[in-house]
N, C-alpha and C positions, 0 to 999 in steps of 0.2 A: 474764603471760597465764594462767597456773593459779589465779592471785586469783582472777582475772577469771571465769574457769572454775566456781571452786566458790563464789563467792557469787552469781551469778545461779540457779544451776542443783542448792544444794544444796536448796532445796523442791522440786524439779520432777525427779524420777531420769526418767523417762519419757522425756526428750529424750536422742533419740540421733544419732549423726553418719552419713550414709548418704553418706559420701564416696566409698567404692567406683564409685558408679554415677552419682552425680551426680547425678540424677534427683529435682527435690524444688520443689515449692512455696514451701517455707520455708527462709531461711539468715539465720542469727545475722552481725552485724557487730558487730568487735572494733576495737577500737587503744588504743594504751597511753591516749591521753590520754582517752577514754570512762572516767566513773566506773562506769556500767554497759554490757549488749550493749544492743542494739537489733534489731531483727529486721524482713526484709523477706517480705510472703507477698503468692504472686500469685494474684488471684482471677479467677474468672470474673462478669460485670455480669450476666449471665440464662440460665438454663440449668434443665431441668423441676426442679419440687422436689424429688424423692425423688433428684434427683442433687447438688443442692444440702446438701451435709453439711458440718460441722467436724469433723478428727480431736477425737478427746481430745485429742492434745497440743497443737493450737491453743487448744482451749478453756481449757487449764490455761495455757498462754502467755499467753494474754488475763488472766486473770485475776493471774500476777505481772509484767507489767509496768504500767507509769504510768499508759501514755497510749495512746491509737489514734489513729491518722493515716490518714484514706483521702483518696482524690485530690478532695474536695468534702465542706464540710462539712454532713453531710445534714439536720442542725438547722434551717437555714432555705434549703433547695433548693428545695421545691416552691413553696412563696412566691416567692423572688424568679423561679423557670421561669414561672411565670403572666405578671409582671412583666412578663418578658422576649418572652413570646409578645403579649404588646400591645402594644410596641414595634416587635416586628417585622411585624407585621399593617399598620403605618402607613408601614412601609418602599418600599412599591410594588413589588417585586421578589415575583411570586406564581408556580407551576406554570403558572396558565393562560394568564399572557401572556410564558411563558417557551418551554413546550415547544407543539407543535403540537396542534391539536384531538386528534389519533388518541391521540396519545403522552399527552396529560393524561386522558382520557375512561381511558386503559387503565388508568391506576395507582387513579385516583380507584372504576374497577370494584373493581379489586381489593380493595382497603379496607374499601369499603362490604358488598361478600362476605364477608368475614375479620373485619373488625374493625367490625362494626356498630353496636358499644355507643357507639364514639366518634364522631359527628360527622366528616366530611371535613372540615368547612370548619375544626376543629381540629388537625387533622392536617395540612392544607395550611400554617398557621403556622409550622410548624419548618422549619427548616434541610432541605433533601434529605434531607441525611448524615444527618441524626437519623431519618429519616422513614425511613432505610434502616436504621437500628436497630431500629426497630419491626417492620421488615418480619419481621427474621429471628426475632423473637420469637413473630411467627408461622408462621413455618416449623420451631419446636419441635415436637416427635410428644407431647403432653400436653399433658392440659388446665391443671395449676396447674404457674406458674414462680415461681421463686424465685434472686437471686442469692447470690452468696457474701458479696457485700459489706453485704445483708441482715442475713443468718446473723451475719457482725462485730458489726453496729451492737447487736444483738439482746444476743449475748452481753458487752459491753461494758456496757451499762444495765445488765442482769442484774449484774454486776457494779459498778457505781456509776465505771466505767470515763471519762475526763473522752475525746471523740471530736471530732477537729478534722480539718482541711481541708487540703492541698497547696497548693489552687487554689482558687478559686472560679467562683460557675457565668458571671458576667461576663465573668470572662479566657476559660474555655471558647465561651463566646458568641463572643468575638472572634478563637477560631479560626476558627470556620467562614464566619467575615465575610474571614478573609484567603482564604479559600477563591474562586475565583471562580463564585456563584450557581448559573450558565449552565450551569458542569462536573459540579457536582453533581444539578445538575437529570437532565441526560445519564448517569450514574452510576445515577442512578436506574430510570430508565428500561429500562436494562441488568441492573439486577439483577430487574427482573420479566420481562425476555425472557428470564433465566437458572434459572428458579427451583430447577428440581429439579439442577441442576449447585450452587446455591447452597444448596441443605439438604444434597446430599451433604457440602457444604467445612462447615457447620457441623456436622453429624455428626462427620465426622473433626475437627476441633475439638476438640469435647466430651470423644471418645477419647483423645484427645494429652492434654487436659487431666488428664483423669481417671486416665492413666498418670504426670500428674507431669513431663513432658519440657518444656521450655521453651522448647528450642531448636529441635525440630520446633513448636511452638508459635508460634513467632517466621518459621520460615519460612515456615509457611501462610501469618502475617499478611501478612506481608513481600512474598509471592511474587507478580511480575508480571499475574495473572490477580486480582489482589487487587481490588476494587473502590477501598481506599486506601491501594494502592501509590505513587500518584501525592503522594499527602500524607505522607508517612510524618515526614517532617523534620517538621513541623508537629504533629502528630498524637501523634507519639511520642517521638522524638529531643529537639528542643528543651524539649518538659516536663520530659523525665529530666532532662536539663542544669539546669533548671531547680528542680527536686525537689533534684540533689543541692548545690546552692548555698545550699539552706534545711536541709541534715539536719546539718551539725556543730551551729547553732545551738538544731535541735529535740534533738536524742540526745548533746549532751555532756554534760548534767546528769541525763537522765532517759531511763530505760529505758522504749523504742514501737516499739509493732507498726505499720509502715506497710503496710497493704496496698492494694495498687495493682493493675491490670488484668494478668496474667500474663506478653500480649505486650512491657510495658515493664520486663521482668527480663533477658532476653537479649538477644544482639548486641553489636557491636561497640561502639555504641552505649545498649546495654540499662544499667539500673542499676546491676545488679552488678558491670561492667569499668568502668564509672566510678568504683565504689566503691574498687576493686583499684587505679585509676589512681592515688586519693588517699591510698593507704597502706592502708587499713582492709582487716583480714582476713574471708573469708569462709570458713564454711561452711556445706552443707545439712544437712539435718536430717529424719529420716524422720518423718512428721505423715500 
């Protein structure tokens, strides 16, 4: 393990261990059989830009390991997202003949207030659940957003960094198809009867986040009044499961930075106790 220790980590003094507190974004995975570490950091997908940072020490991370791995490989996303929004347009399954005149007239207002630039009748394409990602993006308090997982992609090319995929946006597609339509129509709906109780939770978010806690992080996601409490096995659980049945293959020969969405680090369930399950040691790391 002290191999191990000082030949990833004899360019890099900067990384240190913030075991004390637990408290971290970023933790190195180890085991004997890894020729190098490998490294998990949790990102936030959208949050204002000027909160949208990399430590240094990520940035120097990125640049001595292999590879990046985030949960989609963003190379040909928005391509095949087109793709997949004319697919689904032919689907028959729409807001208006799903929720009631009052309940589609309310969201479709909202939108077109908020979010003018885009078309309703493009934003009626996606999934609810997606259409409830957007919501919150605009219930951000700034004008320019930016995610983490940006900030990755960015400093990765910058570096000649090779950037690959978990998933793909297909498989992600046919989550929200096991989803049933109808619920998250309804979900939806709920989250614009909720609004200011739902920028306060993303507020506190942002703050969790930005303190580095994972496990208050995870409980937010987690908690009852969650919008995707209901999905959570789906959503969350079964990817990890899934992520970690593909990482000895990806990080036995080659040292990668996966970074994945924050709330899929913790719980019982979270990446990291799966990792622990499979032997592989963990620690944080102050970033």
């Amino acid at each position: 393990m002290l191999f191990l220790f000082l030949r990833v980590f004899s360019k890099n003094k900067n990384m240190r261990s913030t075991e004390q507190s637990g408290k971290s974004l970023l933790w190195e995975v180890t085991r004997r059989d890894l020729k190098k570490s490998s490294y998990f950091y949790g990102t936030m997908h959208l949050m204002c830009a000027e909160d949208a940072i990399l430590s240094s020490a990520v940035q120097e991370l990125i640049q001595e390991v292999d590879q990046v791995y985030l949960e989609v490989d963003m190379n040909s996303a928005s391509e095949l997202f087109s793709e997949l929004l004319e697919i689904r347009s032919k689907s028959g399954k729409t807001l208006s003949n799903t929720l009631s005149e009052t309940d589609y007239h309310k969201i479709k207002f909202f939108f077109e207030k908020f979010q003018p630039e885009v078309p309703f009748s493009v934003v009626e394409k996606q999934p609810p659940l997606m259409i409830f990602s957007a919501l919150f993006e605009l219930l951000l308090p700034c004008e320019h957003k930016n995610g983490i997982d940006m900030m990755i992609i960015e400093e990765a090319y910058k570096h000649q960094k090779k950037t690959k995929g978990l998933e793909t946006i297909l498989f992600q597609s046919s989550i929200f198809d096991s989803i049933p339509y109808e619920e998250q129509a309804k979900d939806l709906v709920k989250a614009i009867d909720n609004l200011e109780k739902n920028r306060e939770t993303m507020e506190e978010m942002i703050r969790v986040y930005k303190d580095q806690d994972i496990e208050q992080l995870y409980s937010l996601s987690s908690s009852e009044e969650s919008v995707v409490s209901n999905y959570m096995d789906l959503l969350l659980f079964e990817r990890n499961r899934n992520w970690m049945s593909q990482f000895p293959g990806i990080a036995q020969n080659t040292s990668t930075l996966f970074a994945v969405g924050a709330a899929h680090l913790s719980g019982q369930n979270g990446v990291l106790e799966l990792l622990k399950k499979q032997g592989y040691a963990l620690r944080p790391l102050i970033n």
